[in-house]
N, C-alpha and C positions, 0 to 999 in steps of 0.2 A: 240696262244700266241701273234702272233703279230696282231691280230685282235683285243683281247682286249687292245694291246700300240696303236695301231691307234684312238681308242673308247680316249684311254686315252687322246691321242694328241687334238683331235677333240674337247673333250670339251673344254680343256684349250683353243685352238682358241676362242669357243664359248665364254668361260669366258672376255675372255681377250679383242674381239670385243664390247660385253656387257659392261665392263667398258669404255673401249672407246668411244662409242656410248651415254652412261651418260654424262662422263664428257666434250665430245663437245656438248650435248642439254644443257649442265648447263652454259659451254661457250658460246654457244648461245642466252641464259636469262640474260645474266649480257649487261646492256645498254654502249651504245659507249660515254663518257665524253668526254667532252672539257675543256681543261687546258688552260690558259693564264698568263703571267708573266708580272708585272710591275717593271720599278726599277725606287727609288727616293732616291735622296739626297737631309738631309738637312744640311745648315748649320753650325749645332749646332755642327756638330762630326757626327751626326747618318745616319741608313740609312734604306731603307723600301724595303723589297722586294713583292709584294702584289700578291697573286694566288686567282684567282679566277676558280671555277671547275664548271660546269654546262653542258646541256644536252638539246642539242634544239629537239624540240618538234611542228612541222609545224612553228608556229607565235611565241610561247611559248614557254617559259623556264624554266626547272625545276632546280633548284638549287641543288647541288650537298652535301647534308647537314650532317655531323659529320662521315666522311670519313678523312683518317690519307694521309697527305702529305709529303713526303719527300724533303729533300733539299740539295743536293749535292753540293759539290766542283769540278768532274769529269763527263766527258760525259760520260763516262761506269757507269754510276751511282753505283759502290762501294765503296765511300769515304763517308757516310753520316753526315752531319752535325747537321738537326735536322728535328725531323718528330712531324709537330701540325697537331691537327683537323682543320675541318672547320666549323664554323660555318651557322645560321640558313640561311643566305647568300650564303654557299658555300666560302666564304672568307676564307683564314688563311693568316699573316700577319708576316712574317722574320723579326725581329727585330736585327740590328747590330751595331757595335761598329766600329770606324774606324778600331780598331786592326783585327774584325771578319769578314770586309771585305777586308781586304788585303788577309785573306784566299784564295777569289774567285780571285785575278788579277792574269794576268801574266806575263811573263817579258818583255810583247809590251806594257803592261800600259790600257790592257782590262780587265775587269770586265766582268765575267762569272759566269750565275747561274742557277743552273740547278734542276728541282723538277719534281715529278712524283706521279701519285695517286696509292699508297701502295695496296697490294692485301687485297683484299674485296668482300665481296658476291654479290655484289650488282652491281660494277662498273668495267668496262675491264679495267686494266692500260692501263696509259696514260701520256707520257712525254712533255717536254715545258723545253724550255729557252730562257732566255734572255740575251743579252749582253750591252754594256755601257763602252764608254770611261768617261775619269774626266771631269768634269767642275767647276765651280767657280763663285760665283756670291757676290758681294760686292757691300752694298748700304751705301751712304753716305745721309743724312739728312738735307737740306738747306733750312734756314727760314731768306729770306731780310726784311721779317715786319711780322705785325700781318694777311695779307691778304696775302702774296707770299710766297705759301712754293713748295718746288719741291726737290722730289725724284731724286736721281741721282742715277742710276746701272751701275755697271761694270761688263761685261761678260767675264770670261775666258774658253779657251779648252784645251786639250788633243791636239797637235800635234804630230801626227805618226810617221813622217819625222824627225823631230829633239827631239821628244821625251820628248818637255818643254811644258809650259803652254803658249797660246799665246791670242791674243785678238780676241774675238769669231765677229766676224762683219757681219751686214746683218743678225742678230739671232732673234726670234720675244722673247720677254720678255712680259708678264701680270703681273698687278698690284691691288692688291686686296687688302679689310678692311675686315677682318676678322668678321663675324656675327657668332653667337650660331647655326642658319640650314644653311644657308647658307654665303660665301664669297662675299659682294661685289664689283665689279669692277668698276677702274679709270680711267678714260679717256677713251680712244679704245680700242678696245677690242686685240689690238695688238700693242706693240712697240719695234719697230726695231734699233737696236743698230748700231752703225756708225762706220766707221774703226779701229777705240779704242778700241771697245766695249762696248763705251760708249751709254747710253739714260739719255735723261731728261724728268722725268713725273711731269707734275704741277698737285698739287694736291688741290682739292676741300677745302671749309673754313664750308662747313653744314654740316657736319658727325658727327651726335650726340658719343660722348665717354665717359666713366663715369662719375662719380661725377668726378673727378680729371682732367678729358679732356681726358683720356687714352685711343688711339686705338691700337689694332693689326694689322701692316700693312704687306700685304707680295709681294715679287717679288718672279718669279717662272719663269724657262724654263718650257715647259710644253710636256710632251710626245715627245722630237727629235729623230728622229730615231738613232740616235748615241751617246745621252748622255743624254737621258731617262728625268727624272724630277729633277730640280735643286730646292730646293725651301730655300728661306733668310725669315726668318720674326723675327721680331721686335716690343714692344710697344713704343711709344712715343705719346708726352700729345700735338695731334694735332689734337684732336678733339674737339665737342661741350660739354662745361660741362652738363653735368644730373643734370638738378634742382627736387628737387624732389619734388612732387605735393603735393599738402592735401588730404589726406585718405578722399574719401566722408562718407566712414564707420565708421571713427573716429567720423563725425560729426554726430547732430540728427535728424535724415532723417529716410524716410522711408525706404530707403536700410541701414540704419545703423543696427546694433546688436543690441539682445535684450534692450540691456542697455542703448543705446543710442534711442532709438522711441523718437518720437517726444513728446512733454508734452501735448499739445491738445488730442494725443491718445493715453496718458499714462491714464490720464485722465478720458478721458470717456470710456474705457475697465473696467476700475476700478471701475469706476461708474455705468455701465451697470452691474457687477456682485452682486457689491451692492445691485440694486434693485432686481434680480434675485434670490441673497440668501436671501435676506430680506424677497419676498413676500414667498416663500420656508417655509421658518420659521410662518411666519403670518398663513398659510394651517395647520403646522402642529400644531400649539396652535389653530388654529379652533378646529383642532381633536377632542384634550385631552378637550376642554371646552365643547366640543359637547355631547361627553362622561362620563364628569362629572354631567350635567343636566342632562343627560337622569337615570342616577343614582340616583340623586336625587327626581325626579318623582316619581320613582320606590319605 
């Protein structure tokens, strides 16, 4: 009797080694991600949290693509806020509301956020976060004529110590024209605010902007390790008006549309078909005249 409870024990080890032995080669198979967190403010009210997941590969990078990411309030990650895919990128993007990021502060006046990549066949979880104090960025608009115009930004922080907002000084600010691929940049490619928090950027008079003169301008902290990306932007009509050209296609050219060709070779296509179907027709009244005399003969 107890030979066969031993037989019985034995296998259950066997069993039970066996699943274990599966599910660490299956643990094995799932590749090691990399998780990264941006944080940006703009503005407007809003705010961006950006994860990007991916998988280096020697030189190479595989993107981490349509895997579900979590977004926490807590480092234990059990308070979940919201879980997106990621796209063909590997990106998924937090979108928030002043109100929805007051979720993540605490009552030192830090911004904490925390995401991880959700269980999947594919990928070992993997945690990331970010932290961020406040900042503030306020641009004023000055134009002494039609040729001197100059950006004026005001930087504010988060102070720890007393807990207000104070004048961010020595901070580098960029200053960009907003383009459809990419962001133009004004002046240097860095400018540094003064004990106010102030900068003045003088800005260019050639920047083509629409019909109306309208550009997209923007100021931006950019990546600070303590107050992440700040970004202000704005349109205002200080750019070059867009005259807009003459369609060469409207006109009669030879890159014009059918309808528009030129009349010399409207002309002679037309004419050239003419003769074409004309002698066409001549051949086949040979035919039938051919045909008829020989009939006649006959």
């Amino acid at each position: 009797m107890n030979t066969v409870k031993n037989m019985h024990i034995k296998l259950v080890l066997i069993l039970v080694s066996v699943l274990l032995a599966g599910s660490g080669l299956q643990a094995q198979d799932k590749a090691s991600a990399k998780l990264k967190l941006s944080y940006i403010k703009h503005m407007d009210g809003t705010y961006e949290i950006k994860a990007h997941s991916f998988v280096k590969k020697g030189k190479d990078i595989e993107h981490c693509t349509d895997i579900n990411l979590g977004f926490y309030t807590d480092a234990d990650y059990e308070k979940l806020f919201k879980k997106l895919p990621t796209d063909e990128m590997g990106m998924a993007t937090l979108q928030l509301t002043t109100a929805d990021a007051a979720k993540f502060k605490d009552s030192t006046g830090h911004y904490h956020f925390y995401s991880r990549i959700e269980k999947n066949p594919k990928y070992k979880s993997q945690e990331a976060d970010v932290s961020a104090m406040d900042a503030a960025i306020a641009v004023n608009f000055k134009q002494e004529s039609d040729t001197e115009k100059i950006v004026q930004a005001n930087l504010n922080i988060y102070d720890e110590k007393t807990g207000k907002m104070i004048p961010g000084a020595k901070m580098p600010l960029k200053c960009f024209v907003k383009r459809s691929l990419c962001s133009l940049p004004v002046g240097e490619d860095l400018h540094y605010t003064d004990s106010a928090g102030n900068v003045s950027i003088a800005f260019p008079n050639d920047i083509p902007g629409d019909a109306a003169g309208v550009i997209t301008i923007i100021v931006k902290l950019d990546e600070d390790d303590n107050y992440g990306s700040v970004i202000f932007e704005k349109n205002i009509a200080w750019g070059q008006h867009l005259i807009a050209s003459e369609n060469p296609i409207a006109k009669r050219s030879l890159i014009g549309a059918r309808n528009n060709a030129p009349w010399l070779m409207v002309i002679g296509v037309n004419g050239i078909l003419i003769i074409i179907w004309g002698y066409l027709f001549y051949v086949v009244y040979g035919l039938f005249k051919i045909k008829k005399l020989s009939k006649t003969n006959n």
